[in-house]
C-alpha positions as CSV (number, residue, x, y, z in Angstrom):
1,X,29.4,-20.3,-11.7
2,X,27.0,-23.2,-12.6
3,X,24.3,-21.6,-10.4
4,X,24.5,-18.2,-11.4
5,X,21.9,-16.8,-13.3
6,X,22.0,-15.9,-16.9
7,X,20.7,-12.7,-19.3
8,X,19.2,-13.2,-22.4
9,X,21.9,-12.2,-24.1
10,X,24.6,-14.1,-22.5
11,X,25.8,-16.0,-25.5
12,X,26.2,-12.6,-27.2
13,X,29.0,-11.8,-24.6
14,X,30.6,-14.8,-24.5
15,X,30.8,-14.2,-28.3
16,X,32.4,-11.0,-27.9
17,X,35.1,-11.7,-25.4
18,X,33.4,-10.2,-22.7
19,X,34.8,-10.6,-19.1
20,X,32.4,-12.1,-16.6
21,X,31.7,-11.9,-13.3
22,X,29.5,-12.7,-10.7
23,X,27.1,-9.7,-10.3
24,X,24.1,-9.7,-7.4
25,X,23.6,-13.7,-8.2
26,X,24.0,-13.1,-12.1
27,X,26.9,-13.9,-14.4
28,X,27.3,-10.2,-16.1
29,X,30.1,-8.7,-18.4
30,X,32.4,-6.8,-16.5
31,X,34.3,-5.1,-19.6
32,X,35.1,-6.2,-22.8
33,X,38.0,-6.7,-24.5
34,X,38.5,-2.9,-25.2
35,X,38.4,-2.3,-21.6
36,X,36.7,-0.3,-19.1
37,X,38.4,3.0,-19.7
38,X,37.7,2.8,-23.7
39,X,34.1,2.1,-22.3
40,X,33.5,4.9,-19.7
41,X,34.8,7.5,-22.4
42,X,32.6,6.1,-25.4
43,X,29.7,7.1,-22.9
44,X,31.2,10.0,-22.4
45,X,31.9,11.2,-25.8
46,X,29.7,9.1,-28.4
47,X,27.2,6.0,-27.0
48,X,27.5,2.4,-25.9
49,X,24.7,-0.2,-25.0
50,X,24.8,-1.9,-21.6
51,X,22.9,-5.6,-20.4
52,X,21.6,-4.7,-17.3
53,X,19.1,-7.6,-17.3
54,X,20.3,-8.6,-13.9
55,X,18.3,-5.6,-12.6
56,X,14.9,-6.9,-11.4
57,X,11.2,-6.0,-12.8
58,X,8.1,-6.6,-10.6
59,X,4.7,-6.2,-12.1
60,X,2.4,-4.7,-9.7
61,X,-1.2,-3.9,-11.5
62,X,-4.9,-3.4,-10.8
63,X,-6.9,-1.2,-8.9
64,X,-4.9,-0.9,-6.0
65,X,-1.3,-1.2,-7.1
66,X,-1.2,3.1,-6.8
67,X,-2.6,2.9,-3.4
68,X,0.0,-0.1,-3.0
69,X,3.4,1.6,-3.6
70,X,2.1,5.0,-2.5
71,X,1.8,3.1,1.4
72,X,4.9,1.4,0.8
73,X,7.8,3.8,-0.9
74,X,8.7,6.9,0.2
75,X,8.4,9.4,-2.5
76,X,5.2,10.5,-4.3
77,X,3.5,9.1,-7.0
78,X,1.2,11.5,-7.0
79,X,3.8,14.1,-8.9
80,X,3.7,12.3,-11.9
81,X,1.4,10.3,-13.4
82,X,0.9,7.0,-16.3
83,X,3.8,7.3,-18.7
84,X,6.1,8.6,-16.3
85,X,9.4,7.0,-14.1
86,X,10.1,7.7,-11.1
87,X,13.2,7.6,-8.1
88,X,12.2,6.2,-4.8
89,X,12.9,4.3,-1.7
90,X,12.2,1.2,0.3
91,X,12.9,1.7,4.0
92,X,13.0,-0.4,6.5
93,X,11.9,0.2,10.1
94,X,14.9,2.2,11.4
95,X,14.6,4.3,8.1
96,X,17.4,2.9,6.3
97,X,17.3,2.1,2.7
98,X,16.5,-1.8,2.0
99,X,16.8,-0.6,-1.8
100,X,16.5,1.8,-4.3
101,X,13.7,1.4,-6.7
102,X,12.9,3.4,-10.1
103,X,9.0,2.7,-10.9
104,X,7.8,3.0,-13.9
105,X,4.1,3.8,-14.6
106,X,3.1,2.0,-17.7
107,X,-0.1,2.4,-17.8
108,X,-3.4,3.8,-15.2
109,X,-2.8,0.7,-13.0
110,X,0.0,-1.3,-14.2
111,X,3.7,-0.4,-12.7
112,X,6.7,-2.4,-13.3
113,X,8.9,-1.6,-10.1
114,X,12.5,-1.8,-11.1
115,X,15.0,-3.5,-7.9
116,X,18.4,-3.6,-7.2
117,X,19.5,-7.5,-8.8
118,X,19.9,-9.0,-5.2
119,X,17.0,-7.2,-3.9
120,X,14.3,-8.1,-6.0
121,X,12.9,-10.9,-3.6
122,X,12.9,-8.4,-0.9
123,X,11.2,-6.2,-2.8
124,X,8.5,-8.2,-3.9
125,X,7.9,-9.5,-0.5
126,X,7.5,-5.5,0.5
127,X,5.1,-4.7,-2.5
128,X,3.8,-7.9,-3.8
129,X,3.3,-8.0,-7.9
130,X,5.2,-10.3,-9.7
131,X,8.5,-11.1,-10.6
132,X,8.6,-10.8,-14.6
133,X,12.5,-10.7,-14.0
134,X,13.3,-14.1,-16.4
135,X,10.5,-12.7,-19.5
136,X,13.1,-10.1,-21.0
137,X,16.5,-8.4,-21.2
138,X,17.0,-4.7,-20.3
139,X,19.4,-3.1,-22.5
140,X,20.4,0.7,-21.7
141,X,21.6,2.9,-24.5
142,X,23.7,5.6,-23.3
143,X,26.1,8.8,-24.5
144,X,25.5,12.1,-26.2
145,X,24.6,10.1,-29.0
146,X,23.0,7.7,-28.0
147,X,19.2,8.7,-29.1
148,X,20.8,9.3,-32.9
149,X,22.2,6.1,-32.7
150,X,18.8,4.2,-31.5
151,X,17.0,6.3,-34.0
152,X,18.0,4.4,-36.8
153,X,16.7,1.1,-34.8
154,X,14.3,2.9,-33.5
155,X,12.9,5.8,-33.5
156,X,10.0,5.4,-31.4
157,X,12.2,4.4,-28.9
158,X,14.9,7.2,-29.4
159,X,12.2,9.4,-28.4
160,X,11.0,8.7,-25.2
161,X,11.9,11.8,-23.1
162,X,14.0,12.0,-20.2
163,X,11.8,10.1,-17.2
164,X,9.1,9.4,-19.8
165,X,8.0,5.7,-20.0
166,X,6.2,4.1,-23.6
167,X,5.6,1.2,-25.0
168,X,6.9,0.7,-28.9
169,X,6.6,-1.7,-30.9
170,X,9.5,-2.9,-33.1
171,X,9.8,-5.5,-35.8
172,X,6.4,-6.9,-34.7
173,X,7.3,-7.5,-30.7
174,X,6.2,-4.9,-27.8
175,X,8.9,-3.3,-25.8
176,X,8.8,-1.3,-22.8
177,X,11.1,1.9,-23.0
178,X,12.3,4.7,-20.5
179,X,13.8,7.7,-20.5
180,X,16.2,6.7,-17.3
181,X,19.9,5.5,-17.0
182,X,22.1,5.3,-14.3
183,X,25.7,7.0,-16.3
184,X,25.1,10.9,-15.9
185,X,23.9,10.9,-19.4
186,X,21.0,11.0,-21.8
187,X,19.8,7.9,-23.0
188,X,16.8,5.1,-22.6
189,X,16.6,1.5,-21.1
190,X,14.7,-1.1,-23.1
191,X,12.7,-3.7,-21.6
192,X,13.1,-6.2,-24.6
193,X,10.8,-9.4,-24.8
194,X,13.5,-12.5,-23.9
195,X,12.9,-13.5,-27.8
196,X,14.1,-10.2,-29.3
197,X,16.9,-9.5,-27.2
198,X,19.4,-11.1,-29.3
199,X,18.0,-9.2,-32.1
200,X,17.8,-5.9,-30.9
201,X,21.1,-6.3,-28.9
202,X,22.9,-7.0,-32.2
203,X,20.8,-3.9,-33.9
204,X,21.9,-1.7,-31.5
205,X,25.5,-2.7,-31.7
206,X,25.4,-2.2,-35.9
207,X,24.0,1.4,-35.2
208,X,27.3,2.1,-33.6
209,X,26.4,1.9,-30.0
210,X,30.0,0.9,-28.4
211,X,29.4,-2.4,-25.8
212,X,30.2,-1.7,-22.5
213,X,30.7,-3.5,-19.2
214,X,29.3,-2.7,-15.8
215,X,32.9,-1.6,-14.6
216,X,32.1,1.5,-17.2
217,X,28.9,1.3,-15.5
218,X,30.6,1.7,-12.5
219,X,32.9,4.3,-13.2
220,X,30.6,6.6,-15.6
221,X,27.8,6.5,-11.9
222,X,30.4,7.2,-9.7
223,X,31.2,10.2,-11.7
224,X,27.8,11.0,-11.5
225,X,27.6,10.9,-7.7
226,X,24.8,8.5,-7.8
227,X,24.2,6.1,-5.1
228,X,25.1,2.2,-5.7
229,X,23.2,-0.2,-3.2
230,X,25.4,-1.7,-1.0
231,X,27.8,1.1,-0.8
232,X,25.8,4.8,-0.3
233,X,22.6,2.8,0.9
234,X,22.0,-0.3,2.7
235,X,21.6,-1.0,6.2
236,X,22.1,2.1,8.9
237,X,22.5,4.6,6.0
238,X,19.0,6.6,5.4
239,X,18.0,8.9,2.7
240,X,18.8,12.0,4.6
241,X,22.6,10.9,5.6
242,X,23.3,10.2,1.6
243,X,21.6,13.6,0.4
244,X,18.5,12.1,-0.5
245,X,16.4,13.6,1.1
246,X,14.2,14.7,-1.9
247,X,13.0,11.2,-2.3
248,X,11.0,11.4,0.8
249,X,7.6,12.5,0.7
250,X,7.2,13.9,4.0
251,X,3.3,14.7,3.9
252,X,2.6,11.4,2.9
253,X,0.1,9.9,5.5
254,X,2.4,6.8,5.8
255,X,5.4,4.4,4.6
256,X,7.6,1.8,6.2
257,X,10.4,4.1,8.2
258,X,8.7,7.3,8.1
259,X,8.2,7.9,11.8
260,X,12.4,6.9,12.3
261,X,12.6,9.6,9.5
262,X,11.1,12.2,11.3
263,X,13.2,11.7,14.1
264,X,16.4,12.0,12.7
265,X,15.7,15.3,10.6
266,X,14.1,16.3,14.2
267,X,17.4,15.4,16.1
268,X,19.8,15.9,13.1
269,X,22.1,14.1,10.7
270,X,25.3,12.5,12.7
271,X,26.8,12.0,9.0
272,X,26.9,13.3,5.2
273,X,27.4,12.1,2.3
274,X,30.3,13.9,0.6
275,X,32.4,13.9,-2.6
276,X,36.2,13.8,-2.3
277,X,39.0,14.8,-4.9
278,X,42.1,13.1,-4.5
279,X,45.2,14.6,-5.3
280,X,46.6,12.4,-8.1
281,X,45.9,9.5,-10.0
282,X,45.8,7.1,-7.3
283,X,42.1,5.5,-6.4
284,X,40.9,5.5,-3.3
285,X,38.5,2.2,-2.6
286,X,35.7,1.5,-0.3
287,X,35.9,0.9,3.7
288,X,39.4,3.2,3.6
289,X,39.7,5.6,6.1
290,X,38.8,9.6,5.9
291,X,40.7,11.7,8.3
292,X,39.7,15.2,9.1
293,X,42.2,17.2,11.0
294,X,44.5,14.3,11.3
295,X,42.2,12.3,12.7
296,X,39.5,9.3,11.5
297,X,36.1,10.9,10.6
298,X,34.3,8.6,8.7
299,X,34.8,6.1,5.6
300,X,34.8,6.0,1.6
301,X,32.2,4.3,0.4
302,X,33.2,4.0,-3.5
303,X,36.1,5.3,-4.8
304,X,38.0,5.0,-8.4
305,X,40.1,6.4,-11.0
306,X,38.1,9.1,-12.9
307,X,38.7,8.6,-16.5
308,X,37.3,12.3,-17.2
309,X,39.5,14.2,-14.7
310,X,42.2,11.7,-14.5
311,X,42.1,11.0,-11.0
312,X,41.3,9.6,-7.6
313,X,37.7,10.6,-6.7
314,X,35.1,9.1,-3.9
315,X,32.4,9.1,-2.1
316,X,32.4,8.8,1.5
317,X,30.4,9.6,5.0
318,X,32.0,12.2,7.1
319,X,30.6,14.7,9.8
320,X,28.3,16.8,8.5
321,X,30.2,19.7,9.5
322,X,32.7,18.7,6.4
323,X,31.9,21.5,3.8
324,X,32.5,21.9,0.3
325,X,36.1,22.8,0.0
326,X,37.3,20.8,3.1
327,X,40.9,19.4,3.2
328,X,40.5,15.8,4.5
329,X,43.0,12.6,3.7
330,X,41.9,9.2,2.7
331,X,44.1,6.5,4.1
332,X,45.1,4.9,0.6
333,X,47.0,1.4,1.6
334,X,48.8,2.8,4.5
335,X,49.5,6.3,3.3
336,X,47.2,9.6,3.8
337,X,46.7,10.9,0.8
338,X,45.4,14.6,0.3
339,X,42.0,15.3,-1.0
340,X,39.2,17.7,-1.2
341,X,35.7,17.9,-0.1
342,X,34.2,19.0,-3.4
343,X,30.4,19.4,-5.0
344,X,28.9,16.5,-7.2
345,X,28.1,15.3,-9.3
346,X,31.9,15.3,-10.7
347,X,31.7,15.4,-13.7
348,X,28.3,17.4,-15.4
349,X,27.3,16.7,-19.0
């Protein structure tokens, strides 16, 4: 692991007992030594702090940086404005999704674009800006509780609404905050100067904000039905085929993939993406089989053990003639196991 990258805080996990892995070129805790489940349902139920410092941040600013991203990503600036995040897309030619991005709008003309870890090369190539990755750690505080928690760090940053962006100050150093999150629940993501990461990290952690892993992480978005790079999106899979199609600003003038776009809502979808219910406790995984009618239809995408609802769920492509309530089987290590089509997110809170 000797060239893996590190986050601020990695001595902080390593004095916690964390698990780590390789994650997107970085060396990120995986779970501690609670576990994952403990994790997922301290989101759930109370709050817990994650290091997502792996996740890239490239500056774009001056005059043009709106006109910049508005040519480049797919959905609309224009809807929101300074102080504001927002979803969005980088296509390539063929429409499908190189990454996706959430943008925050600091200020008039400053924007710190916020990458999938592996991607943030590609994305900078795509938008220019600069990479600001190694300047600070990004710690998200999630759970029904979170904002009480961070209130009594914080409460500037507590407050930041939902998809609001600000910029706090605390204990004398300047930090970036945002209403977003990628668990299904309230909560904010702190940029945090490199300096004051072990700080705050450790602040946050004495507020009673449970650490937690990004196979909680992993769990508590899947739960959520939201999209993981790589798996929902990546190459050949478009915004419209995974649901997205909101993200796409169709009256936009231009942006990389919107012609191939066009034609596919013109001709139609040849596949959805849908959320499956298995029957049982048993997980399904990515790359196994669907079968519709006894026969292979398509292919889960992420699949795992729901702590919530105690059992098997996924997402996966199928024809997009599969409806809510659809019996289908997933092909779970050699056996088909019943499931059914269902709506998402999961689990709603």
């Amino acid at each position: 692991m000797t060239d893996l990258r590190h986050s601020p805080l990695d001595a902080e996990h390593h004095a916690l007992g964390a698990k780590l892995v390789d994650f997107g070129g970085w060396e990120m805790p995986l779970a501690y030594p609670s576990g994952t489940i403990a994790e997922h349902l301290a989101c759930r139920r109370d709050a817990v702090a994650f290091d997502v410092s792996h996740l890239g941040t490239v500056r774009v600013t001056g005059p043009d940086a709106l006109a910049v991203l508005q040519s480049t990503l797919t959905n609309d600036l224009g809807k929101i404005e300074a102080g504001r995040a927002q979803y969005t897309h980088l296509l390539g030619d063929d429409g499908s999704v190189l990454d996706d991005i959430i943008v925050w709008w600091v200020h008039d003309d400053s924007f710190d674009v916020m990458p999938n870890a592996s991607n943030t090369a590609r994305v900078t190539g795509a938008i220019g800006g600069v990479d600001v990755t190694d300047t600070r750690a990004i710690i998200a505080v999630q759970g029904p509780h979170a904002r009480e928690r961070l209130s009594t760090v914080s409460a500037d940053a507590a407050g930041v609404p939902r998809f609001a962006v600000g910029q706090v100050t605390w204990q004398g150093v300047r930090m970036t905050v945002a209403g977003t999150g990628y668990t299904g629940e309230d909560g904010v993501e702190c940029a945090v100067p490199e300096g004051a990461a072990t700080d705050f990290w450790r602040a946050v952690l004495a507020a009673g904000c449970v650490p937690a892993g990004l196979g909680a992480r992993d769990t508590l978005r899947l739960e959520a039905a939201l999209p993981l790079h790589g798996h929902e999106l990546g190459p050949g899979i478009t915004p419209l085929q995974a649901g997205l199609g909101w993200v796409v600003a169709w009256d936009k003038p231009a942006f990389r993939g919107r012609d191939a776009l066009l034609a596919e809502r013109a001709r139609g979808i040849a596949r959805r993406l849908r959320g499956m219910k298995v029957a049982g406790r048993r997980p399904p995984r990515a790359e196994q089989a669907i079968l519709v009618g006894g026969e292979v239809a398509g292919v889960v995408t992420s699949g795992n053990f729901s702590p919530v609802l105690e059992c098997g769920i996924a997402l996966g492509f199928v024809p997009p003639t599969t409806e809510i309530g659809a019996a289908v089987e997933i092909d779970i290590r050699g056996e088909h196991v019943a499931a059914e089509v269902v709506k998402t997110p999961f689990v709603i809170h």
